[in-house]
N, C-alpha and C positions, 0 to 999 in steps of 0.2 A: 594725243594723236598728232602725230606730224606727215604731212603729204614728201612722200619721198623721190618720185616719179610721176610722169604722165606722157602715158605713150596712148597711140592712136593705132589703129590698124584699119578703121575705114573712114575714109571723108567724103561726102556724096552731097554734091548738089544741084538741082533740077529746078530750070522755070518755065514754067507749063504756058500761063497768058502774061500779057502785061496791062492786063487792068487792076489797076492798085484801089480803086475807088471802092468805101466802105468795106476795105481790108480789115480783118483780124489774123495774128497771128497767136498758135498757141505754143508752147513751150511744153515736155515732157521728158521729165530722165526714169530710165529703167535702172533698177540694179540686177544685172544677169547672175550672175554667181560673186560670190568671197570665199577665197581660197590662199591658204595657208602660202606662204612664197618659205620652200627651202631652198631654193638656188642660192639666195641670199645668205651671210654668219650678220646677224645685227648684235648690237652690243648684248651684253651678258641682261637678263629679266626682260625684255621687249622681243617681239616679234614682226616680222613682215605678214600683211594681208595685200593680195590681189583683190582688186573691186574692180568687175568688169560692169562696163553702163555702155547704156543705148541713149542719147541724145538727141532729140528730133524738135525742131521746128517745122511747122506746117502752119503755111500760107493759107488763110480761109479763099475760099472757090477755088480751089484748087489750082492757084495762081502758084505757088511754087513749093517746094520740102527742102530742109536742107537735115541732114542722118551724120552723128559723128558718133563711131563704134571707139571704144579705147579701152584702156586700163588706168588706174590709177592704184601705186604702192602705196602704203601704210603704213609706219612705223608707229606700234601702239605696245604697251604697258601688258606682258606677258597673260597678266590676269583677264583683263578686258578684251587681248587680243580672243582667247580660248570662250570666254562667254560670246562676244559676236561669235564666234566661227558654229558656236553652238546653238542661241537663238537664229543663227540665218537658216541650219538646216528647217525649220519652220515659217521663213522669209518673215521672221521678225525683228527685226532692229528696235533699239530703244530709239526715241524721235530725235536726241539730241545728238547720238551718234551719226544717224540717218540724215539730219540735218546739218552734222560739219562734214558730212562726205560728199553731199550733194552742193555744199556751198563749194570746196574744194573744184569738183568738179565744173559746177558754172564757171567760177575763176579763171579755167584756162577753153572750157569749151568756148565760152563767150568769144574770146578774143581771135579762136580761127574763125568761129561762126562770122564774126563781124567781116573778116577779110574774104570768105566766100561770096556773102550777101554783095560786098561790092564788085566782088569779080565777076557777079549775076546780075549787077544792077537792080539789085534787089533794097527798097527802103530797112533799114535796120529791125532785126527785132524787138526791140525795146527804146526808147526814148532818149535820144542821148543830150546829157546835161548840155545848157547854152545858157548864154550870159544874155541879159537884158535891162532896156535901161527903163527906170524906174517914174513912175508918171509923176511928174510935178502937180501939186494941188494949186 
């Protein structure tokens, strides 16, 4: 499976209070539909899939949400394309599929999310790595 695209068609963000104290924040991706991309010629045995997602963070006490609607293309192995497109009519995915589309998608969701949150002045949704120095015995 190779990610071939990522487009966005909504980017929405909202901060309701600025009480940050004993914040949670939660994270959730949707997968709305998978659907066949023929606009597309991909090489000879592999196919294009659309994976549309709903992306949302939400601010616990409803201190802020931020929503990013998009697509992401797929270029996957003719066979595997045809069985996804077949378990989705059931909205089943196998976990490992379901788990590189969703990593996929954090990958680039993340990175606007990060620049919305500071255009809101919003602390980040996740912990971002820092160097520190190491105690002396």
């Amino acid at each position: 499976m190779r990610f071939v695209a990522f487009n966005l068609k909504k980017v929405s963000g909202e901060r309701y209070l600025n009480d940050f104290s004993d914040l949670n924040v939660g994270t959730s991706i949707n997968l709305n539909s998978v659907e066949e991309n023929k606009a597309s010629q991909p090489r000879p045995g592999t196919i294009y899939l659309d994976v549309f997602f709903t992306y949302i963070i939400d601010y616990s006490k409803k201190v802020a949400k931020v929503e990013l609607d998009g697509k992401v293309v797929l270029s996957v192995d003719e066979k595997i394309g045809k069985e996804i497109l077949k378990n989705w009519k059931g909205k089943d995915l196998k976990d490992e599929i379901r788990v590189e589309i969703f990593n996929g998608i954090l990958m680039k969701s993340n990175l606007k999310a990060l620049q919305i949150e500071e255009d809101l002045g919003l602390p980040p949704h996740f912990k971002m790595p820092s160097l520190s120095i190491p105690k002396k015995e």
